[in-house]
N, C-alpha and C positions, 0 to 999 in steps of 0.2 A: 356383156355377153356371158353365156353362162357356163360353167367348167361341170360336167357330167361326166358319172359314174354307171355304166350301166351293169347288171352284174348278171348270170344268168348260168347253169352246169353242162346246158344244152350249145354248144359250139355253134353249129348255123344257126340258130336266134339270135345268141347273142351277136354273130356276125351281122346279121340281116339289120336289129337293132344299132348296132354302131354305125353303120352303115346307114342307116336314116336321120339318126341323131346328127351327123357329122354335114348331113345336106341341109343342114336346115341354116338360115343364115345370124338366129339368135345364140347357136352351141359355138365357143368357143374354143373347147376341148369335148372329146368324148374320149375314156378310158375304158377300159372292160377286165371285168373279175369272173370266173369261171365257178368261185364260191361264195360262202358267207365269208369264211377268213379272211382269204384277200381283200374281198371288200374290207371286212373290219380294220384290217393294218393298213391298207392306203387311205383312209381316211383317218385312224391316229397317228400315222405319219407326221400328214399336216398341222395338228394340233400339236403335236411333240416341240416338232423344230419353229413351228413360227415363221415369220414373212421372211425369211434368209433358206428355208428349206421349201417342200414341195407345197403347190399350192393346193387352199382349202376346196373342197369339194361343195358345189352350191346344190346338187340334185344328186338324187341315187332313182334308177331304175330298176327296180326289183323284183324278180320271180319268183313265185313262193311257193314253188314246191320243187326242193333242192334239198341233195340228201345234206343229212350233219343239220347244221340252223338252217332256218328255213326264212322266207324273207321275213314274215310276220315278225320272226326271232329275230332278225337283224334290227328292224324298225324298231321295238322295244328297247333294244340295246340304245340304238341312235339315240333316242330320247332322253337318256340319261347324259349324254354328252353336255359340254358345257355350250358349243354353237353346234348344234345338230344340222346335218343338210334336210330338205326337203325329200320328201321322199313320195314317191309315184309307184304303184305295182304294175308289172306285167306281168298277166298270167291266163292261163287257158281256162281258169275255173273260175266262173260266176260266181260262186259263194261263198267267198270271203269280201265279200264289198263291204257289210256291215263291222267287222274285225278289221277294216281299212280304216272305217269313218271312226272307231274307236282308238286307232292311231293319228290319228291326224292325216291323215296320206291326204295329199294335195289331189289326185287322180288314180284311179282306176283305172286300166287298159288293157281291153282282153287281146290274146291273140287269135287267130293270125293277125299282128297288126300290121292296121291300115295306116299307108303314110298322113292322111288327112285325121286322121285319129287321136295319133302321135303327134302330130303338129299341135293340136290344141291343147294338149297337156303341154308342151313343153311353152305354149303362151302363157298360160297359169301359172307356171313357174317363174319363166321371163319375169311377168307382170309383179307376184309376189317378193322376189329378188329387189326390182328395184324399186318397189315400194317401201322396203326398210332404210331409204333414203327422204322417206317423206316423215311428215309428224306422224304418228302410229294413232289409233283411235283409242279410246279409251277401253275395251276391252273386245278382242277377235271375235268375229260372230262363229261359231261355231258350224261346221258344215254337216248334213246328211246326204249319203249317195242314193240316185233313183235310180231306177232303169227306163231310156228313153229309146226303144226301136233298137236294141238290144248294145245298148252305147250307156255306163257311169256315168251320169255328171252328180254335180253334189250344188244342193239346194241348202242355200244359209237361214238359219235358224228364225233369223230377223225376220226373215220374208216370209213366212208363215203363218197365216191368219187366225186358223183353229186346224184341229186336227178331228176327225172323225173314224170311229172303232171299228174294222174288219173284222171281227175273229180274232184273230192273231196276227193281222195283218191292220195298220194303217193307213187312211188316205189324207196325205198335207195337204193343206188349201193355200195357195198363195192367190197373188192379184193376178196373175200369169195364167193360171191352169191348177190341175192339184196331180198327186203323184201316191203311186200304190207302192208301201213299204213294209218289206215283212217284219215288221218289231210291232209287239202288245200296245195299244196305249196308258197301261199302267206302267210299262215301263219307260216312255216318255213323260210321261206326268210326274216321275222321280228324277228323272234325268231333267225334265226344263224346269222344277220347281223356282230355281235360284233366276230363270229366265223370262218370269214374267205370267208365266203358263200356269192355269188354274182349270181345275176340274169342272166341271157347271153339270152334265147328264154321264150317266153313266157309259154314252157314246161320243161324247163329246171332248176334250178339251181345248182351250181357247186363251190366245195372248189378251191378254187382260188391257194392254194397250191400244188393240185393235175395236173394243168397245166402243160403239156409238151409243148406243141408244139399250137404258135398264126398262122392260115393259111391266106394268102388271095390271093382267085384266081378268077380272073374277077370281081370283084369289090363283093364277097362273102365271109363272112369271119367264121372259124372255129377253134374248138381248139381240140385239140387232148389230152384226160385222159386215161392214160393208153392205153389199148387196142380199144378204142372208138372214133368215130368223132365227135365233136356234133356241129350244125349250128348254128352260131351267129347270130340276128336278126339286121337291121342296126341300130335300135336305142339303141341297147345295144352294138356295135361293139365301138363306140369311149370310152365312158366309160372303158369298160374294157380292152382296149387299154392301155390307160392311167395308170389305176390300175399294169397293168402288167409292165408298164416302170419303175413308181415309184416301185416297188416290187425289179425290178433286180438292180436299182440303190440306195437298202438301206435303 
């Protein structure tokens, strides 16, 4: 079961929030901080003294617009910790979701939250908690937040087919469905480099794993994902060309 930290400067949220954490029958504790400090000193408390002092903190729920540090601030900080908790944000402002997926935040949760809302983050947590009891994967897939019918969830990197260029805005393609995401795709194409992810059109980027099929017909080149064509532009045709030879040759 899990020992929560919820933290929040607004007194009936935060109550309302303890108050639903505490009904849920995965939370084992719910505590509540009124700021960032608090929160910061009850969670090195526990690191101070060790399993004879107070216990470790396995989730923090956090509001991020709080005078002094703000949650964002906190999460940062957490990070440097030697066992960091998990951390989840509650807040009334949509737009820090990307500033979330850039911390790790396991979930997103706007308010006024809904108890069915809150329940599913606190499974996400449940589930991640006691999966540091299993073998761990050879390296976490990294998550990105969508907006679905005005609901965070976060879509793993893995699961992403190609990604296709909005303006300034993205559309991931999974096996699932695809999702509208406001980040560049040059700025994904730097960020997933080490992930597999390769440039092919200048609207395009694509998991280079997800390739089926290299086409070239009249001097036009294309690759087939899945169910999909997508055009190769010539100056990304020999590049990934290449990519793909050394790929099948090991």
């Amino acid at each position: 079961m899990l020992r929560v930290l919820a933290v929040d400067d607004e007194e009936p949220a935060l109550g309302e929030l303890l108050y639903l954490l505490r009904a849920d029958p995965r939370v084992r504790t719910a505590e509540g901080a009124g700021d960032a400090t608090a929160a910061l000193r009850r969670i090195g408390r526990a690191l101070e003294t060790g399993p004879e002092g107070e216990e470790a903190i396995d989730v923090v729920f956090l509001d991020i617009h709080m005078p002094g540090l703000t949650g964002l601030d906190v999460a940062r900080l957490l990070a440097g910790f030697a066992r960091p908790p998990l951390v989840v944000f509650v807040t009334a402002h949509e737009g820090f979701a990307l500033q979330a997926f850039d911390l790790k935040a396991v979930d997103y949760v706007l308010k006024p939250v809904r108890r069915e809302r809150l329940a599913e983050a606190v499974r996400r947590v449940h589930d991640l908690v006691h999966a540091t009891a299993l073998p761990a994967p050879a390296a976490a897939s990294e998550q990105i937040p969508v907006e679905l019918g005005g609901i965070t969830r976060f879509v793993a990197v893995d699961d992403i087919a190609y990604v296709e260029a909005h303006g300034d805005y993205a559309r991931l393609h999974t096996d699932h469905g695809s999702h509208l995401v406001r980040i560049p795709l040059s700025t994904l194409e730097e960020r997933w480099a080490t992930r597999g992810f390769v440039r092919i059109h200048r609207s395009h980027l694509v998991a280079l794993a997800r390739i089926d099929e290299l086409r070239l017909d009249g001097g036009a080149t294309s690759v087939r994902v899945g169910d999909t064509d997508l055009a190769v532009s010539r100056r990304h045709a020999r590049p990934l060309r290449d990519l793909l030879m050394r790929r099948a040759g090991g």
